[in-house]
C-alpha positions as CSV (number, residue, x, y, z in Angstrom):
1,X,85.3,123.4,120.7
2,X,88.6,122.2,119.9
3,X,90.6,121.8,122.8
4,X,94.4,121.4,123.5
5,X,95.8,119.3,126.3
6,X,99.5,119.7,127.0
7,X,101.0,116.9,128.7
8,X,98.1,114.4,127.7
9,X,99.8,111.2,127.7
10,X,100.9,111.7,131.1
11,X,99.4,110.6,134.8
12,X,96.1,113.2,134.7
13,X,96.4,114.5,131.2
14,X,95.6,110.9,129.7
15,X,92.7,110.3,132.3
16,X,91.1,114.1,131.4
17,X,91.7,112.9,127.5
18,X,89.6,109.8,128.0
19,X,86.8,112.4,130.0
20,X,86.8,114.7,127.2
21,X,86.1,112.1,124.8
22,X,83.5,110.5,126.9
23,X,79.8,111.3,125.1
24,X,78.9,112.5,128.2
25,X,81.2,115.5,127.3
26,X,79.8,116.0,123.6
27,X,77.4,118.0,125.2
28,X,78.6,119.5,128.2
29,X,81.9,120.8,127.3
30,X,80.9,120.7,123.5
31,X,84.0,119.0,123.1
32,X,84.5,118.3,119.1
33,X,88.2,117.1,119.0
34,X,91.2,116.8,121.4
35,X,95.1,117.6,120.6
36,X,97.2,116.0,123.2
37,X,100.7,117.9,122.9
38,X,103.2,115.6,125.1
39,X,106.7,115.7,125.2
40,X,106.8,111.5,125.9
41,X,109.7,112.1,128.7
42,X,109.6,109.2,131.4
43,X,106.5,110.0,132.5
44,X,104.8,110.2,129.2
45,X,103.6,107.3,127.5
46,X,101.5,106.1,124.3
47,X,100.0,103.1,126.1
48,X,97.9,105.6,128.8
49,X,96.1,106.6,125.7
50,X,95.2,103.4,123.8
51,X,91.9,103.1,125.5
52,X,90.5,106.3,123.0
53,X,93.6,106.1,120.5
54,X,91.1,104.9,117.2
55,X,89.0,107.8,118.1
56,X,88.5,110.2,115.2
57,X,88.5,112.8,117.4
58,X,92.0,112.5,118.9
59,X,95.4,113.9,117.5
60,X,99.0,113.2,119.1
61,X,101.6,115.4,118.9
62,X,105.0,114.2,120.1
63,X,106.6,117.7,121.1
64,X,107.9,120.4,123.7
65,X,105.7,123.0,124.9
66,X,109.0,125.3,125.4
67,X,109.0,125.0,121.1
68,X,107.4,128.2,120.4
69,X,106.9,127.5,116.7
70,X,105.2,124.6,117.2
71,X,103.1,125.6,119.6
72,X,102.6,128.7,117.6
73,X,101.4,126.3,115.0
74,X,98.9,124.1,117.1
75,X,97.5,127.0,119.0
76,X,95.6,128.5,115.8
77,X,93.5,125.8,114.9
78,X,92.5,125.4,119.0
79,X,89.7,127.1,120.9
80,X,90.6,125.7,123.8
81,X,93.6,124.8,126.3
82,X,93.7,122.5,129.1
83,X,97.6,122.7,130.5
84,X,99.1,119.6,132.1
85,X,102.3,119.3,131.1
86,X,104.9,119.7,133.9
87,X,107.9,118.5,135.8
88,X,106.2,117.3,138.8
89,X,108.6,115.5,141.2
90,X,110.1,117.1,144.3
91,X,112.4,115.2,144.7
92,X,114.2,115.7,141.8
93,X,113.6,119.1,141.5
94,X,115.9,119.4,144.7
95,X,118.5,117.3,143.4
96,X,118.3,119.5,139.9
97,X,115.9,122.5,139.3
98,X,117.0,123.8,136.1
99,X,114.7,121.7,134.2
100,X,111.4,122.3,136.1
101,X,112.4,126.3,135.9
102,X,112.6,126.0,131.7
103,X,109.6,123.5,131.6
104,X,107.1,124.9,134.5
105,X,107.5,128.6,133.8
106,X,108.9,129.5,130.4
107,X,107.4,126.7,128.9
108,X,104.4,127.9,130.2
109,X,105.0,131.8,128.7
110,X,105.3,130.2,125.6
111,X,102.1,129.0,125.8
112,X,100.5,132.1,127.3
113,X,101.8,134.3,124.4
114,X,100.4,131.8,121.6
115,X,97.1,131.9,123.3
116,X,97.1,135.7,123.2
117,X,98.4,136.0,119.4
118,X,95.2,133.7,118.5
119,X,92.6,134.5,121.0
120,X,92.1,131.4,122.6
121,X,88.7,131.1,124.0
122,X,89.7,129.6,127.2
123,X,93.1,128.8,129.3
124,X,93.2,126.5,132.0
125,X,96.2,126.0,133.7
126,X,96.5,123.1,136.1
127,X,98.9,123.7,139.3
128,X,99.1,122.3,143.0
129,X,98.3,123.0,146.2
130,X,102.2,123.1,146.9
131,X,102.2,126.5,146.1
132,X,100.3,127.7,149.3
133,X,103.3,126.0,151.8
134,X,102.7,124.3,154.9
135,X,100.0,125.0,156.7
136,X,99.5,123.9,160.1
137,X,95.9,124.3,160.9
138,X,92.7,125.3,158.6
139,X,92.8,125.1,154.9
140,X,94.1,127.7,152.0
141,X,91.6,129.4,150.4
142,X,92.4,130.5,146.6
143,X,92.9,134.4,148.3
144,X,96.1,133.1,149.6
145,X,99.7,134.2,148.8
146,X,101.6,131.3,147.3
147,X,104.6,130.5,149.7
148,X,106.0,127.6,148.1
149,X,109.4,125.7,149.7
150,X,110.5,123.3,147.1
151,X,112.2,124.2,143.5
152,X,108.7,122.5,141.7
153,X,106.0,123.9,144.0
154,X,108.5,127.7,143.4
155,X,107.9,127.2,139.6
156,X,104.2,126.0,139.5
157,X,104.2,129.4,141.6
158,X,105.8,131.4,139.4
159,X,103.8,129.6,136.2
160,X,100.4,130.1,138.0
161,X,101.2,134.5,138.8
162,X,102.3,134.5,135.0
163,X,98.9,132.7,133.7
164,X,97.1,134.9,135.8
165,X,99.2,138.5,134.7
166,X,98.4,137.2,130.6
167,X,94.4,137.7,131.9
168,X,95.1,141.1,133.8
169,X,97.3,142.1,131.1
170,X,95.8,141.0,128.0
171,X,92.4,139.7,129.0
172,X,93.2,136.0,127.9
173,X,90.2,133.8,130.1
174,X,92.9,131.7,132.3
175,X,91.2,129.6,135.0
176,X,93.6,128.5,137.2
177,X,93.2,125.3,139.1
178,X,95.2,123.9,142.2
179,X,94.8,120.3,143.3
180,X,95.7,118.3,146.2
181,X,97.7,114.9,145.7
182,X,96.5,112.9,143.2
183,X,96.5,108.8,143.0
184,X,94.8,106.0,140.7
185,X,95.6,104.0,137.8
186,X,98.9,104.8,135.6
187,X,100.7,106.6,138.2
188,X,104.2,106.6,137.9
189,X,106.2,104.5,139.9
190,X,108.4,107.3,141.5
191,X,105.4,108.7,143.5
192,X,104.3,107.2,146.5
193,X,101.4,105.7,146.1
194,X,102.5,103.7,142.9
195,X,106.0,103.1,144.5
196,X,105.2,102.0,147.9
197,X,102.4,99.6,145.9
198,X,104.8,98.2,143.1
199,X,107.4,97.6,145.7
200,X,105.2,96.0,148.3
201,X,103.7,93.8,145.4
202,X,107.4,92.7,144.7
203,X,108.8,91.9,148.1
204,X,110.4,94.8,148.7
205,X,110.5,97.5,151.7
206,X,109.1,100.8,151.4
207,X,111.0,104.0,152.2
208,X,108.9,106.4,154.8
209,X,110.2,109.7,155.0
210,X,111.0,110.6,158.6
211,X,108.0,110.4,161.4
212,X,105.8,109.9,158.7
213,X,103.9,112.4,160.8
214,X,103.4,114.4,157.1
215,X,99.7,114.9,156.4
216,X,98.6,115.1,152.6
217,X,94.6,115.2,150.8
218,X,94.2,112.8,148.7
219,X,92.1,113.1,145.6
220,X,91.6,110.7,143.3
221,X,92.3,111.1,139.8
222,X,89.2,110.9,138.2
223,X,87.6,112.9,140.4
224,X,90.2,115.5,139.7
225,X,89.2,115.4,136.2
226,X,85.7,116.2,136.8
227,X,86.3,118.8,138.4
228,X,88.6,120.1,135.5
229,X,85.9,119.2,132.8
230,X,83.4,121.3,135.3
231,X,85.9,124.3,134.9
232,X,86.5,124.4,131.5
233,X,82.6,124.3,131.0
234,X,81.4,126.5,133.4
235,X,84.6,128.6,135.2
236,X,85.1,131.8,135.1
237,X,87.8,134.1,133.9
238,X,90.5,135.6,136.2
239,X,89.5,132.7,138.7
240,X,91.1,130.4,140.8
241,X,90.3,126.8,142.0
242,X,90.9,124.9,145.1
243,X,90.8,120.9,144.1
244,X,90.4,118.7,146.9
245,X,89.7,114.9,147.8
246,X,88.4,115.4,151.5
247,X,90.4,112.8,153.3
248,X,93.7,114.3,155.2
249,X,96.2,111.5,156.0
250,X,99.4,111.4,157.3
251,X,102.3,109.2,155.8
252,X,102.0,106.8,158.0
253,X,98.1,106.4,157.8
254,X,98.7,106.4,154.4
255,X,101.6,103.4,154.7
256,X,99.0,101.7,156.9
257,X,96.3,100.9,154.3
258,X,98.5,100.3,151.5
259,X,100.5,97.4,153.7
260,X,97.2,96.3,154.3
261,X,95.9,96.2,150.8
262,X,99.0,94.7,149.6
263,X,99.0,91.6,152.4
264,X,102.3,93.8,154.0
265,X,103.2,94.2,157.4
266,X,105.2,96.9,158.7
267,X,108.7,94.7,159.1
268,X,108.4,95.7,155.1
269,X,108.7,99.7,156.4
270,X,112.1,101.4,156.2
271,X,112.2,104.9,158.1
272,X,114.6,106.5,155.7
273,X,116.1,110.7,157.0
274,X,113.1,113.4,156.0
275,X,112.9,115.0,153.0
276,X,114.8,118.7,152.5
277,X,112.1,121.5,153.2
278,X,109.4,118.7,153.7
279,X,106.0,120.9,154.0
280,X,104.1,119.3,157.0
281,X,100.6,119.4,156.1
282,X,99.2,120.4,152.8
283,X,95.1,121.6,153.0
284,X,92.7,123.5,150.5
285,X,89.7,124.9,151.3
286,X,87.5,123.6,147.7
287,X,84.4,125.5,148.6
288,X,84.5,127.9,146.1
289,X,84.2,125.1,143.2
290,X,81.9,122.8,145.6
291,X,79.5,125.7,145.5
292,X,80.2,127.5,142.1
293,X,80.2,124.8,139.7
294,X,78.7,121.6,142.0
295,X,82.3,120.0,142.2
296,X,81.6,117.0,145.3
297,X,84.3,114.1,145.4
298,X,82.7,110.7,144.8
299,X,86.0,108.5,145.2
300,X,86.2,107.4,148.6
301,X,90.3,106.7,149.9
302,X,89.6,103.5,150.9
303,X,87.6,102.7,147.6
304,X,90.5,104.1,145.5
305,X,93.4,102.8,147.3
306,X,92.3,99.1,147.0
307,X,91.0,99.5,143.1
308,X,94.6,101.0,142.5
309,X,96.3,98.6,144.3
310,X,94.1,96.3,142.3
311,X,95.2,97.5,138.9
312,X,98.8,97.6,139.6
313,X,98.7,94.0,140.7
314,X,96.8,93.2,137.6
315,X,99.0,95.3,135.4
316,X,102.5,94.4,136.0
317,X,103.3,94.4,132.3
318,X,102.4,98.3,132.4
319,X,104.8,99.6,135.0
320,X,107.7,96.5,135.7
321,X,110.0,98.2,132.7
């Protein structure tokens, strides 16, 4: 199977490249070359994929998903898509949504409509729990409404109803997933774990949104690419995914272990005004992929926190620029 991953030099694309190309995955997903398709913006880079870059198996494409004749182009000779690539960041979607609009939803058509025109075995397109909303108490399960309050979480939205009208429309298999926050290795520095880390690690103070009182899951990365691997294998069509890590924190729980893992104290904490249309709490409910396909988190919080705290202090050279 011959698989296409959009955005796959990126935060999660590059760790799910280096999962498809583990043996372990020869098998399993029957996974017989990978075609990452990355746009190299500031969040794309080269170096997250040096680790399988002599691999025989892997092909880099330096282009834009939104270019229908490319993708037109890359989309015959695949069996398979695994879609990443996104504008992620809230905050900048708030200060500018055009961008996240073109990339998020109509880059995502583009892709849709390829897939159709060459039967693509399998689509699975990768969101975020954003899309649910706030929710105060309990979890989302995958039958609820999207209610998204941000400009990104609106056009994951609108990109995840448009994936799943190509399979009610055309029969295209699309399994959507929808994760909770992700953190590890190679994290850009403009989300928070990687910013409040790199900054700590370099003297600086750290901004905390409001109360801090925001609570968030947190799922580790490669854990979130098991879970995708375990989709494309064995998901179903039409279907939806809850991805979760199983540790709720708030912002300032959060703020607490990373001061402590980076030898900080809270003088180093800046309480900066909240956030526009900041979501309180974030939750999924994951059962349906815990007991579908056998998807359990093995990545503890305090485990991953310290080894990614680790890595950045080890790695300056990979994130200073």
């Amino acid at each position: 199977m011959r698989t296409l991953v959009t955005g796959g030099a990126g935060f999660i694309g590059s760790h799910l490249v280096r999962a498809l190309l583990a043996p372990e995955h020869r098998d399993g997903a029957g996974v017989s070359g990978v075609t990452v398709l990355d746009a190299f913006t500031y969040a794309g880079d080269e170096r997250n994929l040096r680790a399988v870059r002599d691999d025989a198996r892997l092909d880099v494409v330096h282009g834009d998903i939104r270019d229908a004749s490319l993708v037109d182009t890359l989309m015959a000779r695949h069996d398979a898509v695994l879609h990443l690539a996104a504008e992620s960041h809230v905050d900048r979607s708030i200060a500018a949504g055009g961008e996240f609009v073109s990339t998020n939803v109509l880059g995502t058509q583009t892709l849709l409509e390829a897939a159709v025109r060459h039967g693509v075995d399998r689509f699975v397109h990768v969101s975020t729990d954003e899309v649910y909303g706030s929710v105060a108490e309990g979890s989302w399960t995958e039958d609820a409404p999207p209610d998204p309050n941000s400009p990104y979480s609106a056009s994951k939205a609108g990109s995840d109803l448009l994936a799943l009208a190509y399979h009610r429309t055309h029969g295209l298999d699309v399994r959507v997933t929808r994760c909770s926050n992700n953190y590890g290795p190679r994290q850009h520095p403009e989300k928070v774990v990687p910013l409040f880390t790199t900054r700590l690690l370099d003297g600086l103070t750290v901004p905390l949104y409001g109360d801090g009182r925001n609570v968030r899951d947190w799922l580790h990365v490669e854990d979130h690419c098991r879970a995708l691997c375990l989709v494309l294998e064995k998901g179903l069509a039409g279907r939806t995914y809850n991805i979760g890590g199983g540790t709720e924190l708030t912002n300032r729980e959060l703020t607490e272990r990373l001061l402590a893992a980076c030898g900080a104290t809270w003088e180093r904490v800046e309480h900066v005004p909240d956030r526009k249309g900041h979501d309180l709490r974030y939750s999924v409910d994951w059962s349906r992929i815990r007991d579908e396909l056998g998807y359990r988190p093995l990545r503890s919080v305090d485990d991953g926190l310290d080894e990614t705290v680790a890595w950045y202090r080890n790695h300056r050279e990979e994130w200073s620029r």
